[in-house]
N, C-alpha and C positions, 0 to 999 in steps of 0.2 A: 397569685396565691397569697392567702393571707398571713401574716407573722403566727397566728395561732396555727396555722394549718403547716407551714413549716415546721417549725418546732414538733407536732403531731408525726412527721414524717421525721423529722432527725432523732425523736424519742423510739418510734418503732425499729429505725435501724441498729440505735445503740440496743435497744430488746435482741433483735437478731442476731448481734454479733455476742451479749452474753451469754443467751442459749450455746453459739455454737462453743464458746469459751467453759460453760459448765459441760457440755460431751466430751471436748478435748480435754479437759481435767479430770474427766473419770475414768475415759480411753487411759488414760497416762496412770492413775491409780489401778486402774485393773494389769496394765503389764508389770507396776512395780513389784505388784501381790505373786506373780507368776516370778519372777525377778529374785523376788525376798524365796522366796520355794527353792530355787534352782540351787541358789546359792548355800542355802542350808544341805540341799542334798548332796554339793558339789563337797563341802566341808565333810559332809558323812563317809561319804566316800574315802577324804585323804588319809580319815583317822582309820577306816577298813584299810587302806594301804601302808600306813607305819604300822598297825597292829603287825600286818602279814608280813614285813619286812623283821618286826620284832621276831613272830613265831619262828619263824625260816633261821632267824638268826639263834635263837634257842637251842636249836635242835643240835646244831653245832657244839654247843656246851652242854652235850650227855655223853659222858664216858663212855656209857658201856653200847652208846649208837656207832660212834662216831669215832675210827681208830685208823692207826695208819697210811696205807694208802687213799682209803676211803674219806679220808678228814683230810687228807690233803687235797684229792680230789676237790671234795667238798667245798672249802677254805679257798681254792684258786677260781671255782665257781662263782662263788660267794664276791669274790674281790674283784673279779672280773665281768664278763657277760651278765651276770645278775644286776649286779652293782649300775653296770651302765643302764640299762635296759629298765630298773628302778628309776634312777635319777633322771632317765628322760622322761619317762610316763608321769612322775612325781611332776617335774618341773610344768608340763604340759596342765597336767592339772589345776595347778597353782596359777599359770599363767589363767586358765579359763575361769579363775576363781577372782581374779586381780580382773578379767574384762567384767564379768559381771558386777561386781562392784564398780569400777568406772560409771559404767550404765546405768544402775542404780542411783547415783550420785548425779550423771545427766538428767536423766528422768523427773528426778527429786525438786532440780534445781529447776528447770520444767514447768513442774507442776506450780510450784513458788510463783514463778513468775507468772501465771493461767491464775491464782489465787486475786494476787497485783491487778493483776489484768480486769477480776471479774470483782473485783471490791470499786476500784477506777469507773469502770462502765455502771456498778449502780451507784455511784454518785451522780454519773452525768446523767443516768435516766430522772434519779429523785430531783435533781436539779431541774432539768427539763418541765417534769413531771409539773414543778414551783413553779416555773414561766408559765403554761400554760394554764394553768389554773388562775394565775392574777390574772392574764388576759382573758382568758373566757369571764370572770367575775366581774369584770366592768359590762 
């Protein structure tokens, strides 16, 4: 095999391996876009969940709702079994809010390195690209 005709083959493979490097870089852009979504809606969510913890908490502070057995009732409610059953669905949330950013932030970082990746390989094609062309030129 000739030196031009090598080169011609190690030029096409770095070709194949950037294609498959710009798919995987778009795969990885397309989950981050669903990614960046979730997580907007995860946020929407927690602020629907302290709205609802505020409103509930309100209701407690109207006189003429909310009197004595009934406010106490209410109030040990409130401090108890709500409270917990709040503060674990909140935390839960928060936790699924704190994994999705992780992953975002993998993803990201991913993607960076597929960017690295696919700037690298067209060097080495245009490089290649240089070799063969002096040699075919003689």
């Amino acid at each position: 095999m000739t030196e031009a005709a090598t080169l011609k083959k190690q030029k096409s493979a770095k070709q194949a391996e950037l294609s498959q490097c710009v798919s995987d870089k778009a795969s990885i852009e397309e989950k981050l876009e669903r990614l960046r979504t979730a997580k907007k809606e995860v946020a929407s969510v927690q602020t629907e969940i302290k709205d609802l913890k505020s409103k509930v908490k309100d209701k407690s502070d109207q006189p003429d709702t909310w009197q004595g057995k009934k406010l106490t009732e209410f109030e040990n409610l409130m401090e108890g079994a709500f409270k917990t059953d709040y503060d674990t669905y909140y935390k839960k949330i928060d936790n699924y809010y704190d994994e999705i950013c992780d992953e975002i932030t993998r993803l990201e970082n991913e993607a960076n390195e597929k960017g690295g990746l696919i700037g690298w390989l067209g060097n080495q094609i245009n490089n290649l690209g240089n070799e063969i062309d002096k040699l075919v030129h003689h």
